[in-house]
N, CA, C and O atoms as CSV, one atom per row, in Angstrom:
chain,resi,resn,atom,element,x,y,z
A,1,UNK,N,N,-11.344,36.829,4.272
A,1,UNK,CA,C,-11.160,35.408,4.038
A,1,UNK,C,C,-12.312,34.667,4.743
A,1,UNK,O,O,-12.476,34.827,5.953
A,2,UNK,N,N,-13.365,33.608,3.796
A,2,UNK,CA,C,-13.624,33.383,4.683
A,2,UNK,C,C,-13.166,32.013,5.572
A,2,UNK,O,O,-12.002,31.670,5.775
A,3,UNK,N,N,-14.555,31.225,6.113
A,3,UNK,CA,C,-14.217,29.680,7.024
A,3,UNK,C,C,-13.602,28.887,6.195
A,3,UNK,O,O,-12.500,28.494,6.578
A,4,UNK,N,N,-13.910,28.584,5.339
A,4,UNK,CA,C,-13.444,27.422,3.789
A,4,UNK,C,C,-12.185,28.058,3.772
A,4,UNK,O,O,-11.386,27.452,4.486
A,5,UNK,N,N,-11.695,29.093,3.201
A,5,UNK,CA,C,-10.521,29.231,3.171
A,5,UNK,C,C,-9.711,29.084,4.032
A,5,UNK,O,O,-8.771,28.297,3.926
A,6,UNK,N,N,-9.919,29.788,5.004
A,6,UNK,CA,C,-9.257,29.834,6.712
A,6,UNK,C,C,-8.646,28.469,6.693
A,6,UNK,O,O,-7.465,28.125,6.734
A,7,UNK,N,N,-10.094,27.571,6.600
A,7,UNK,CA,C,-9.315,25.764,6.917
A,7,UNK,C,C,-8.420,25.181,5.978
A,7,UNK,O,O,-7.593,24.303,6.222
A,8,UNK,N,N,-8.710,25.889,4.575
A,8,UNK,CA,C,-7.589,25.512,3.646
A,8,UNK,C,C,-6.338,25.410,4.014
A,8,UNK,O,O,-5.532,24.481,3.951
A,9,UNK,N,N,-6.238,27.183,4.662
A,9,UNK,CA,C,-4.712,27.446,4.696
A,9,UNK,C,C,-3.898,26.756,5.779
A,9,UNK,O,O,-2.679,26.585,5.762
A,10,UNK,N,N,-5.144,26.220,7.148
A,10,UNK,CA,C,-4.436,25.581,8.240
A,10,UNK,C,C,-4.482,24.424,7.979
A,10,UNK,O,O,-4.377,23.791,9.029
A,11,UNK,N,N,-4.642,23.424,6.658
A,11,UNK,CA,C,-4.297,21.965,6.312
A,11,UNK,C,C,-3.317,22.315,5.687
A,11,UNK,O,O,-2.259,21.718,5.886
A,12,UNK,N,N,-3.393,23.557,4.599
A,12,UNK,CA,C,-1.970,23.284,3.890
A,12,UNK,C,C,-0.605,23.683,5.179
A,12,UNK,O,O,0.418,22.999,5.156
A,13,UNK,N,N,-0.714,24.480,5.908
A,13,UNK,CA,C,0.100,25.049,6.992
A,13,UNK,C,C,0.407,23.568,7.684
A,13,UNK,O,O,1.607,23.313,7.793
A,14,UNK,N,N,-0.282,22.820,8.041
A,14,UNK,CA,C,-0.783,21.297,8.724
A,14,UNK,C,C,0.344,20.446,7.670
A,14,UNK,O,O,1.225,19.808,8.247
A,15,UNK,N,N,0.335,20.438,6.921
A,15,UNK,CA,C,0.695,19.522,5.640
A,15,UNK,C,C,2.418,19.512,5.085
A,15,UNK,O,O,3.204,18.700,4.597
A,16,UNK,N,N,2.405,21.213,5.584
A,16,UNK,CA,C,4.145,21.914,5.221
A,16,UNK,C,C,4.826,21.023,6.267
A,16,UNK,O,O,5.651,20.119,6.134
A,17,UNK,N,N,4.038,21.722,7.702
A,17,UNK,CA,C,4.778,21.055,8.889
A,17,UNK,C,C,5.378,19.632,8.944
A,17,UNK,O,O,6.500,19.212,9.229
A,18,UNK,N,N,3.866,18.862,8.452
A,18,UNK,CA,C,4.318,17.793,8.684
A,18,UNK,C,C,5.520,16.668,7.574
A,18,UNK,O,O,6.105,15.586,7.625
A,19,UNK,N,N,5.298,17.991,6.548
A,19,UNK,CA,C,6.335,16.951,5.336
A,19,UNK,C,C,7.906,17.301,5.897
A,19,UNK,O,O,8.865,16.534,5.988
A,20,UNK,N,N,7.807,18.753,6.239
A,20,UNK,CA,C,8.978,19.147,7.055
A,20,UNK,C,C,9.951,18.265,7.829
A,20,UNK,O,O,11.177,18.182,7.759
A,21,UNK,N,N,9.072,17.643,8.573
A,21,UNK,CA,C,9.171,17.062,9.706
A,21,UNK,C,C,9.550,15.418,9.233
A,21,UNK,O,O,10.284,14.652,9.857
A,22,UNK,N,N,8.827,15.132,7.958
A,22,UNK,CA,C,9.167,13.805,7.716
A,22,UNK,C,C,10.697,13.902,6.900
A,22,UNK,O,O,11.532,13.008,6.766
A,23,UNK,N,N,10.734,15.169,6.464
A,23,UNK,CA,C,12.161,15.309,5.159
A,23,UNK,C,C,13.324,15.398,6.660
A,23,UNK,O,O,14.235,14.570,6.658
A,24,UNK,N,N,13.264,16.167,7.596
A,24,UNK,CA,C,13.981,15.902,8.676
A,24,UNK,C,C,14.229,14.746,8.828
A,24,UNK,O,O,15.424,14.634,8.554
A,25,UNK,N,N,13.750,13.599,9.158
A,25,UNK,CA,C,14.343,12.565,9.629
A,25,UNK,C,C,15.274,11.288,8.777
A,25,UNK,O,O,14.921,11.374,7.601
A,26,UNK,N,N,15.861,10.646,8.860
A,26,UNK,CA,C,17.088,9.896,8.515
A,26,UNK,C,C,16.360,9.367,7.461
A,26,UNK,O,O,15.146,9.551,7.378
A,27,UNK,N,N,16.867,8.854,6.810
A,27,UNK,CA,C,16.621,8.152,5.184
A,27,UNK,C,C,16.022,6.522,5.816
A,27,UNK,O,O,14.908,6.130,5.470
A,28,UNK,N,N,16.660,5.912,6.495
A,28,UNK,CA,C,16.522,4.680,7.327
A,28,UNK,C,C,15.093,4.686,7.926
A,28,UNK,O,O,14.277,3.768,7.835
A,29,UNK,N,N,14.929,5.867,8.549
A,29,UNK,CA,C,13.839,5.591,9.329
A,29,UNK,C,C,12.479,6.103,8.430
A,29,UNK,O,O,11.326,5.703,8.587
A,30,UNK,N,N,12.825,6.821,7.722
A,30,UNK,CA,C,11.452,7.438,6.382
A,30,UNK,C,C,11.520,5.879,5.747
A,30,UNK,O,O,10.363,5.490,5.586
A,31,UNK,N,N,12.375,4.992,5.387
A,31,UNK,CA,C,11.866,3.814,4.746
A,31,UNK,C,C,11.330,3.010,5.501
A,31,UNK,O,O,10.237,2.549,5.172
A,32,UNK,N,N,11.892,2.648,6.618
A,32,UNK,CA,C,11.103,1.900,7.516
A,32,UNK,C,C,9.637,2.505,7.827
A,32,UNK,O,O,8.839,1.607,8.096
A,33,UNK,N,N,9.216,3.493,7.849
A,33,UNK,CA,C,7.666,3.979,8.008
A,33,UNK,C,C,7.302,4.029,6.595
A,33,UNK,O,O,6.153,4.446,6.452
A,34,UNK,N,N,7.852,3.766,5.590
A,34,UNK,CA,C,7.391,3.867,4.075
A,34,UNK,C,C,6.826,2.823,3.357
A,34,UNK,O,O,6.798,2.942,2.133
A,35,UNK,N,N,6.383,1.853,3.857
A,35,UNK,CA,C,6.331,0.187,4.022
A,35,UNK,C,C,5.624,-0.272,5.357
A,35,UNK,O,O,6.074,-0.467,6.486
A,36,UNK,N,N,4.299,-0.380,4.800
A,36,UNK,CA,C,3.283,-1.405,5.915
A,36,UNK,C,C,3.280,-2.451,5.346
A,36,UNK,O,O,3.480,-2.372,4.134
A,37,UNK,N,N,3.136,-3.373,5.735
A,37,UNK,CA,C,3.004,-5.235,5.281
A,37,UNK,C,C,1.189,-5.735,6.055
A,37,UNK,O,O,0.693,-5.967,7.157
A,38,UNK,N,N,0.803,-5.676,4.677
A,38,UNK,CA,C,-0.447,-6.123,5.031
A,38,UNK,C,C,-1.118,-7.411,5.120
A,38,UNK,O,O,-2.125,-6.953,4.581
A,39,UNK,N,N,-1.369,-8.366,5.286
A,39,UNK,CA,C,-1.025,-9.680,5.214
A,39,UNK,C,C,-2.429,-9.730,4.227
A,39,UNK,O,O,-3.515,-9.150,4.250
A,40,UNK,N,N,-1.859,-10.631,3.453
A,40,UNK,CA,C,-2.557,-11.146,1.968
A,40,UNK,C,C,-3.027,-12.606,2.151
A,40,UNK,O,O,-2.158,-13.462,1.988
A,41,UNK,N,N,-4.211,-12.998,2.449
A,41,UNK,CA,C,-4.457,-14.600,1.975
A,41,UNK,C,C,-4.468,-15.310,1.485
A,41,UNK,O,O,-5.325,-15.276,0.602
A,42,UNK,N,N,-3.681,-16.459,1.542
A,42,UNK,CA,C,-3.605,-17.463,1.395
A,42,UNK,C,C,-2.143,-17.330,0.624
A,42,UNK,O,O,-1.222,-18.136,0.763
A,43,UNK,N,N,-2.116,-16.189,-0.190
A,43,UNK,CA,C,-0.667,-15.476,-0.538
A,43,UNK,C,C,0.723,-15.592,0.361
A,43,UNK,O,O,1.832,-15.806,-0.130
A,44,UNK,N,N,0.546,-15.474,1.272
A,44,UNK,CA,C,1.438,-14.987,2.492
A,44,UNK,C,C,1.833,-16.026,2.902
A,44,UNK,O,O,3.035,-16.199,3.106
A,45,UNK,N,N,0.677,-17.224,3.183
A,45,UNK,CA,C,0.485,-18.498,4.039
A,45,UNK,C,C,2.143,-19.470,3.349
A,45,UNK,O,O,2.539,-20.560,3.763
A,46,UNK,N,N,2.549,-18.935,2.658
A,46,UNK,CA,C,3.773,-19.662,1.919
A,46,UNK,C,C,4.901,-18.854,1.400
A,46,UNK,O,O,4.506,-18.019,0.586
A,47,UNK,N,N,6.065,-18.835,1.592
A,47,UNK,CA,C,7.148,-18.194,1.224
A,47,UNK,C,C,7.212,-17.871,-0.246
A,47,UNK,O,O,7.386,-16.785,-0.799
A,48,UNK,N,N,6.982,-19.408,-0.885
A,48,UNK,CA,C,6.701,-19.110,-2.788
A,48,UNK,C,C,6.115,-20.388,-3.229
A,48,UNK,O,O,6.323,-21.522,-2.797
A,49,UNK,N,N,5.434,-20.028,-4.062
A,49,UNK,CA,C,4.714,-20.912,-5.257
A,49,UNK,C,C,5.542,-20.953,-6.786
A,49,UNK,O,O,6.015,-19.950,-7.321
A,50,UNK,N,N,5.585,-21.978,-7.202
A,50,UNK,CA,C,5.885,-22.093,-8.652
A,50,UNK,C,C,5.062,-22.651,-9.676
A,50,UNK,O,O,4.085,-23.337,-9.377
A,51,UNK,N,N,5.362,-22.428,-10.799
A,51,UNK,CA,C,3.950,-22.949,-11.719
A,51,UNK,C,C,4.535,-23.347,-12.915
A,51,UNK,O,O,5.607,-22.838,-13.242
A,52,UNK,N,N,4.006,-24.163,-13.606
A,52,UNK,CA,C,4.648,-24.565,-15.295
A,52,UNK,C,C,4.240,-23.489,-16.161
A,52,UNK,O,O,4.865,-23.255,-17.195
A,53,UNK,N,N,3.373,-22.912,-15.859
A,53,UNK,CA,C,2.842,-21.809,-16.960
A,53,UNK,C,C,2.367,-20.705,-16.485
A,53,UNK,O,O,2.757,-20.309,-15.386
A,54,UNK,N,N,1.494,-20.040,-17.174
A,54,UNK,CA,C,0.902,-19.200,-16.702
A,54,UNK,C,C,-0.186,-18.782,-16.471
A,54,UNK,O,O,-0.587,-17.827,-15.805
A,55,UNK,N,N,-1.032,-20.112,-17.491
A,55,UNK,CA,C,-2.115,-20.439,-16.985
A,55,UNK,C,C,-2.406,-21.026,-15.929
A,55,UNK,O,O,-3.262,-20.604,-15.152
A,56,UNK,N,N,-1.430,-22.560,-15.675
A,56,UNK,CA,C,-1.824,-22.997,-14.012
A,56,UNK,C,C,-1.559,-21.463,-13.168
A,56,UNK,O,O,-2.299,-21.081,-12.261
A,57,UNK,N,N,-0.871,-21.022,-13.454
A,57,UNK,CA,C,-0.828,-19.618,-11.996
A,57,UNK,C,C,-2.064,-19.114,-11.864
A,57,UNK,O,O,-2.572,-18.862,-10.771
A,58,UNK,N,N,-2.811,-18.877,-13.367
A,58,UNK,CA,C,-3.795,-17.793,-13.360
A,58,UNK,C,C,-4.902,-18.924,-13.047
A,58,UNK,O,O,-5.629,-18.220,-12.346
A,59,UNK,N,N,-5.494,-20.077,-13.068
A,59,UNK,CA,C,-5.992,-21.021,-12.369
A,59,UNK,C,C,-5.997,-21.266,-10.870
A,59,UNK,O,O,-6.947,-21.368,-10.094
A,60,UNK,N,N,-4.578,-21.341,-10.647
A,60,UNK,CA,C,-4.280,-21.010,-9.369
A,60,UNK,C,C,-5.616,-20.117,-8.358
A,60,UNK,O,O,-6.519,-20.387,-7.566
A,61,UNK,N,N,-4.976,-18.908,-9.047
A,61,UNK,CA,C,-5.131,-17.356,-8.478
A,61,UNK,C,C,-6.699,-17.669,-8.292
A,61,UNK,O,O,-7.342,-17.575,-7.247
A,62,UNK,N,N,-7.356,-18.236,-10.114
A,62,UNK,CA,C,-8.723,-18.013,-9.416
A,62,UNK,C,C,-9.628,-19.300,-8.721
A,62,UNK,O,O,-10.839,-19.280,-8.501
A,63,UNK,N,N,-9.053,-19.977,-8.552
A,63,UNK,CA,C,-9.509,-21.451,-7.538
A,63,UNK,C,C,-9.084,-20.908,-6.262
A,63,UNK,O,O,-10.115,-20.616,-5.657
A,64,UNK,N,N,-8.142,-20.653,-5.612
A,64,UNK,CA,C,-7.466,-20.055,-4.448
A,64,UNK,C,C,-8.241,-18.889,-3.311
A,64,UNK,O,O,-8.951,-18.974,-2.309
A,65,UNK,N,N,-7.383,-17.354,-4.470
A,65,UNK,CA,C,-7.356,-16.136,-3.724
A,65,UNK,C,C,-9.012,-15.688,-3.661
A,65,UNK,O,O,-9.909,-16.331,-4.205
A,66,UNK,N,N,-9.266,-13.994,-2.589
A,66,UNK,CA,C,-10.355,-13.863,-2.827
A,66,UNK,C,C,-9.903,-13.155,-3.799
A,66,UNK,O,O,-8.768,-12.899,-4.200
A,67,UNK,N,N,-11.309,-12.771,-4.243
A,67,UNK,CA,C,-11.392,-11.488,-5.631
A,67,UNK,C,C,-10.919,-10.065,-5.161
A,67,UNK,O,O,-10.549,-9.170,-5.921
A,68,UNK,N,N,-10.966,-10.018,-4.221
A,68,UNK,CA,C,-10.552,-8.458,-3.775
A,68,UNK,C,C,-9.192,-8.343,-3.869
A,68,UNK,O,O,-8.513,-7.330,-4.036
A,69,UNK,N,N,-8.831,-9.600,-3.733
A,69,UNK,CA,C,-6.731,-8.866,-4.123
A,69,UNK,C,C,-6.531,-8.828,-5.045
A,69,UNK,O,O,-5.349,-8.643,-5.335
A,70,UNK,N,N,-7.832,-9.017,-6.483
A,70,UNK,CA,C,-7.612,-8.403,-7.791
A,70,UNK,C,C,-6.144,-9.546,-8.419
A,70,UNK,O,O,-5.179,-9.071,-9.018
A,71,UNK,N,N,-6.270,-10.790,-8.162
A,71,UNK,CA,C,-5.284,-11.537,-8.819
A,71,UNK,C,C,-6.401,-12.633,-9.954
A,71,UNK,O,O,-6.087,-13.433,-10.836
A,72,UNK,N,N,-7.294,-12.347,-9.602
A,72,UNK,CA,C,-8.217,-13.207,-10.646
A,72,UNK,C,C,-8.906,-12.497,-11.941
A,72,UNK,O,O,-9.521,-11.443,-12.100
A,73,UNK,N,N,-8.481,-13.652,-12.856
A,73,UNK,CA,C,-9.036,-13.352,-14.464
A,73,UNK,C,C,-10.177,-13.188,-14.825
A,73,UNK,O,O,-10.482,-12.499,-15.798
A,74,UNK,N,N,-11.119,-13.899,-13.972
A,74,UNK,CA,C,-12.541,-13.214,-14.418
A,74,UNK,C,C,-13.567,-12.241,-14.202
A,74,UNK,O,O,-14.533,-12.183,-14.963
């Protein structure tokens, strides 16, 4: 066997353990670590927005957000 393989087998060995280890623990606590909250701009800054259509939203989105949260039409 060689190095390449060797490390294969100790990520997949690495990988058993650790799913092991996550299927062990309570249903409660796998959801609570199953869910990061990433904070979104200008998104976040407000509980909710409403709109007449769906164009003001999509107007909204692209007057507003940046482009990287991928909510804008153009």
């Amino acid at each position: 066997m060689n190095d390449a393989q060797e490390n294969d087998t100790d990520i997949r060995t690495e990988w058993r353990a650790e799913f092991e280890a996550a299927a062990a623990r309570p249903l409660e606590l796998r959801l609570r670590y199953a869910f990061i909250h990433t904070y979104k701009p200008v998104l976040d800054d407000k509980p909710y927005r409403s709109f007449e259509t769906m164009k003001d939203y999509r107007s909204w989105c692209n007057k507003h957000l940046p482009m990287w949260l991928g909510y804008g039409s153009d």
